[in-house]
C-alpha positions in Angstrom: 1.8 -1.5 7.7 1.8 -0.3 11.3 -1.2 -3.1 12.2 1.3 -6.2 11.4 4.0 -4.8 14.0 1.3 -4.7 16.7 0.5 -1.0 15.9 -3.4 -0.6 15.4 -3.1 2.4 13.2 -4.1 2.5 9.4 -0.2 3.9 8.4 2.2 2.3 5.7 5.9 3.8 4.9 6.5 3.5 1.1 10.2 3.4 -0.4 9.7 5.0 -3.7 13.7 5.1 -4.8 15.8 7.6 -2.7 12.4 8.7 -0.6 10.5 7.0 2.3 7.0 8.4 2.8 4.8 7.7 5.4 1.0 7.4 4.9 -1.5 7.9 7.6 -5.0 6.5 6.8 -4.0 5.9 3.1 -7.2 5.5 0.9 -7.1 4.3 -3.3 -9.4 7.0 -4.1 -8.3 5.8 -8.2 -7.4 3.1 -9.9 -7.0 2.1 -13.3 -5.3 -1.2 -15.1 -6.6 -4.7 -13.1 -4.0 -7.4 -13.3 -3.4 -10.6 -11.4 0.2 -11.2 -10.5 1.9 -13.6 -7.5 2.9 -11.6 -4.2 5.3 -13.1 -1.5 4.7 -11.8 2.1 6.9 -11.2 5.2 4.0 -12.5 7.4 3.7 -15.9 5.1 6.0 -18.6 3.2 6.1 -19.1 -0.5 3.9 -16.5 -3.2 0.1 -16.4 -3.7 -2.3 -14.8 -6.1 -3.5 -11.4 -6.0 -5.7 -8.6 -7.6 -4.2 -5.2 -8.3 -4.5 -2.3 -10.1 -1.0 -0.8 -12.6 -2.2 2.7 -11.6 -3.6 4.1 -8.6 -4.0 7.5 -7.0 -3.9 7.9 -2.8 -5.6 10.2 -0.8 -3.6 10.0 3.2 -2.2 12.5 5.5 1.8 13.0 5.9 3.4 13.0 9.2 2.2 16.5 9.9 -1.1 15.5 9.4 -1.3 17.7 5.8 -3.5 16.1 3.5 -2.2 14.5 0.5 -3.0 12.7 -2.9 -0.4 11.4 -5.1 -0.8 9.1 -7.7 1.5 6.2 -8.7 2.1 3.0 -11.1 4.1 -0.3 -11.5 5.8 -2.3 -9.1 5.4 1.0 -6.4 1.4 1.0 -6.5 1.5 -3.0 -6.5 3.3 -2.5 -2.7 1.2 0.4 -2.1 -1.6 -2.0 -2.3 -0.4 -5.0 -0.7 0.6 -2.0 2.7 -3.2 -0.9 2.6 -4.9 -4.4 2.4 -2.9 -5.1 5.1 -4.0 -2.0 7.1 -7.8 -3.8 6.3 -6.9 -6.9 7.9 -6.2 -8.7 4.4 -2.8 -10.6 4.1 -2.9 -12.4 0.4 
């Protein structure tokens, strides 16, 4: 998330296999499937507790500025997540 490198914009860059994909304002517009799970952090030591969802869909706009939704599950919406709460100030 751009905010926890000193960049006060609401953008995250995903890895989703061979792909990177940069979000700008990225917004969980869906979600289905609530689970609690343990998340480690760059920003912290050690794993904590946290809320997420198994599938999600994402409304954001791509480097050009086009608007996009995309929808995705498992470990990628999990980080998806964790990238947007951070965007909101939240760090698990």
């Amino acid at each position: 998330a751009a905010n926890m490198i000193g960049v006060q914009k609401c953008v995250i860059a995903v890895n989703i296999g061979p792909t990177n994909i940069a979000m700008l304002n990225p917004e969980i517009i869906k979600h289905s499937g609530k689970y609690m799970t343990e998340e480690g952090c760059l920003s912290l030591e050690g794993e904590r507790a946290a809320v997420r969802y198994e599938k999600i869909t994402v409304a954001y706009q791509d480097m050009q500025f086009k608007k996009c939704k995309q929808s995705f599950s498992g470990f990628t919406a999990q980080i998806i997540q964790h990238e947007i709460d951070h965007c909101h100030g939240i760090i698990i």
